[in-house]
N, C-alpha and C positions, 0 to 999 in steps of 0.2 A: 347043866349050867344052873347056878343057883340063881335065887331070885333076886340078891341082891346085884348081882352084874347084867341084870338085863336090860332093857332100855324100856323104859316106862312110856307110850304113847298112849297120844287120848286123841279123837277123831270129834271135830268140830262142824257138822254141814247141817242145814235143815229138812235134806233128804235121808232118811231114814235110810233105805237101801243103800246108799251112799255109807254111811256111817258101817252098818251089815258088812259090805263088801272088806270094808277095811278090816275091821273084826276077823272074817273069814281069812282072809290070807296072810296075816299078821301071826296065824294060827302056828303057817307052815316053819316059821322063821322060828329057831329056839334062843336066839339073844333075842329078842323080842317081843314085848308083852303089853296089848292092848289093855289098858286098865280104866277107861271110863270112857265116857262120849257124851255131846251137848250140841242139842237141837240150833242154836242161837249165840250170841256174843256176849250178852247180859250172861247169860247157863254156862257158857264156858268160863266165863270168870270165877263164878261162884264153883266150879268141879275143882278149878284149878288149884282155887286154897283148900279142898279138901286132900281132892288124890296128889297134887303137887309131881304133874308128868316131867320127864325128859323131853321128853319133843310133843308140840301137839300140831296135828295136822288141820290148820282151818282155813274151809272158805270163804273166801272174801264178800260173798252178796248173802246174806240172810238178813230175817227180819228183826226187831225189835234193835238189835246192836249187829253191825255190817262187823267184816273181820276185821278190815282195817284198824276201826278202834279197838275191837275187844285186843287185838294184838299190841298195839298199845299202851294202853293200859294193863296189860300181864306183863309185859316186857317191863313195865315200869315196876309195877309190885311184884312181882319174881322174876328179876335179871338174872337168873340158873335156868329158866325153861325156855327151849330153842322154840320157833314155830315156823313151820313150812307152810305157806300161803301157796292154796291150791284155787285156781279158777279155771271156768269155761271160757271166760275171752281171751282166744287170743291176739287181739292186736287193741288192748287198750294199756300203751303209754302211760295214761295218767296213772292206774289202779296199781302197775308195775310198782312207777317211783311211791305211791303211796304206802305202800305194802312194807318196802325198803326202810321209809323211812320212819315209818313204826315201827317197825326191829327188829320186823321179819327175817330170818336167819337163809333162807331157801323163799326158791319160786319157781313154782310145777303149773304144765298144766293139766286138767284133770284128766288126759286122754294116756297119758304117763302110765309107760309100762309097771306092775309089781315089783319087778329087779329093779325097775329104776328107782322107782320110788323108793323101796330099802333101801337100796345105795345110796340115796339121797339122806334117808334117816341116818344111818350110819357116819355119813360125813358130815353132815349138820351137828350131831350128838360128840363129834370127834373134835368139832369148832372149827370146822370149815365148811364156808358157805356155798349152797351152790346153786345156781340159776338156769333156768333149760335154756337151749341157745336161743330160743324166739324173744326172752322176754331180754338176752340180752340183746339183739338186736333192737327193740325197740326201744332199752335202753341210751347205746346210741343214736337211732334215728333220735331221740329226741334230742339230745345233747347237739346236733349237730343239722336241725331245725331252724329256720330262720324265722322269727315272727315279721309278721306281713308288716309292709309298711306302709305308712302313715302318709308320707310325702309333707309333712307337716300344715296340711292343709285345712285352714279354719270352716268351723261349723257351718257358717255361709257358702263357700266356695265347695264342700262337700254337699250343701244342699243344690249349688247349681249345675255342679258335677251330675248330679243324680237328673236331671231334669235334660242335661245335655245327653247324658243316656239313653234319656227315655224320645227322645231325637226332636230334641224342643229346640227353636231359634231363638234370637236374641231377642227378639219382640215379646216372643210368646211368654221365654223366663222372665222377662221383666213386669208381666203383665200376668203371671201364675204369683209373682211375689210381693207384686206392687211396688218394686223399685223403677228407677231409671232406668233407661235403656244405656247410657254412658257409663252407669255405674252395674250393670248386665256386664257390658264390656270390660270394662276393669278386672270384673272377679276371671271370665274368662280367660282374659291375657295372664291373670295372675297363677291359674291351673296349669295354663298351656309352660307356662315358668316353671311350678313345683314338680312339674312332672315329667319336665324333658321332652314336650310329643312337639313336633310341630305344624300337629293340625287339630282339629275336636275330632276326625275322628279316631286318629291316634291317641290321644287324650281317654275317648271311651274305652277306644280298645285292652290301655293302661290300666284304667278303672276295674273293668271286668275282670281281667288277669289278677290283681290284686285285691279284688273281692272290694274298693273303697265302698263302694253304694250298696244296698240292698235291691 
C-alpha cells in the first residue's frame, strides 16, 4: 500500500505509554500510519499544522490545554482532520456532549479493544461518526433528564424550608430570623401551597427528595 492512501494518525494523551501503545499496534495495520504524537492540547495544535494527520486520537483530561479545546480549535483551523476523543470516564454526560460539540468525529473509551478502535478509525476517516454504546447512552440519559425543580419558591420561604428541615417550630424560625411569628406562618402555608404536601412533614420530606435545602 503506498503512503499516500494511508491514513495518517497522531496520538494525543499525556501518558507516554499510552501514546507507545498506540504507536505499537498502529504498526500491525498496513493502511495505517502513526505519524506523530503530543503530550498536551497546546503540542497537539502546534504537531497538527506541521504533520497535518487524518485522524488524531485525543484525550480529553491533560494539562496545559484539556482535549476538549485543543479539539476545538483544530477542528476550527483544519476542518479535514477527524478526532476520536478517547477517555477513562465513563459516565461523565457532561465531557460526552462537550467533546461532540467541539467536533469531535468519534467517542471511545480508553478500555476499547485495537479492532475496535481501527474500526473506529476507519469509519471516522470514511466520514462516519461513531460513538461506543455507553457514551450513547449517556447521551440520551441526559437528553431525557429532568432538571430539579424549583417549586418557584422565594429566597425567604427556601430559607424557612431549610430551617423546617432542620425540625425548627414556628417560634423557634421566627426567633432564628427575627421575623414574626404570623409572618413564620404565612411563609409556611405559603411552602405547604408551592409544594402540594399537606403537612411540614411532607413538605421536608419534598425538600429532601428534591434536593431544595442544603
Amino acid at each position: 500500500m503506498s503512503e499516500a492512501t494511508k491514513i495518517r494518525v497522531m496520538a494525543v494523551d499525556d501518558h507516554m505509554v499510552v501514546r507507545q501503545g498506540f504507536a505499537t499496534f498502529l504498526k500491525a495495520y498496513p493502511d495505517l500510519e502513526m505519524v506523530g504524537e503530543a503530550s498536551n492540547g497546546q503540542e497537539a495544535i502546534q504537531r497538527c499544522a506541521e504533520l497535518q494527520p487524518d485522524i488524531i486520537l485525543m484525550d480529553m483530561m491533560m494539562p496545559q490545554l484539556n482535549g476538549v479545546e485543543a479539539t476545538r480549535l483544530i477542528r476550527e483551523q483544519y476542518p479535514h482532520v477527524q478526532v476520536i476523543a478517547l477517555t477513562s470516564f465513563s459516565d461523565d454526560k457532561q465531557l460526552v456532549q462537550a467533546a461532540l460539540t467541539a467536533g469531535a468525529t468519534g467517542y471511545l473509551f480508553k478500555d476499547v479493544s485495537a479492532a475496535e478502535l481501527v474500526k473506529t478509525i476507519r469509519a471516522v476517516h470514511g466520514g462516519m461518526p461513531v460513538l461506543a454504546p455507553e457514551a450513547t447512552r449517556l447521551l440520551i440519559q441526559a437528553k431525557t433528564e429532568r432538571p430539579p425543580q424549583s417549586f418557584n419558591l422565594s429566597e425567604r420561604e427556601l430559607e424557612v424550608l431549610g430551617l423546617m428541615v432542620e425540625g425548627l417550630k414556628n417560634g423557634d424560625i421566627a426567633t432564628r430570623l427575627s421575623i414574626s411569628r404570623s409572618t413564620i406562618k404565612f411563609h409556611v402555608s405559603s411552602i405547604l401551597g408551592k409544594l402540594g404536601a399537606n403537612s411540614r412533614t411532607e413538605a421536608v420530606s419534598i425538600a429532601h427528595q428534591h434536593k431544595l435545602v442544603k
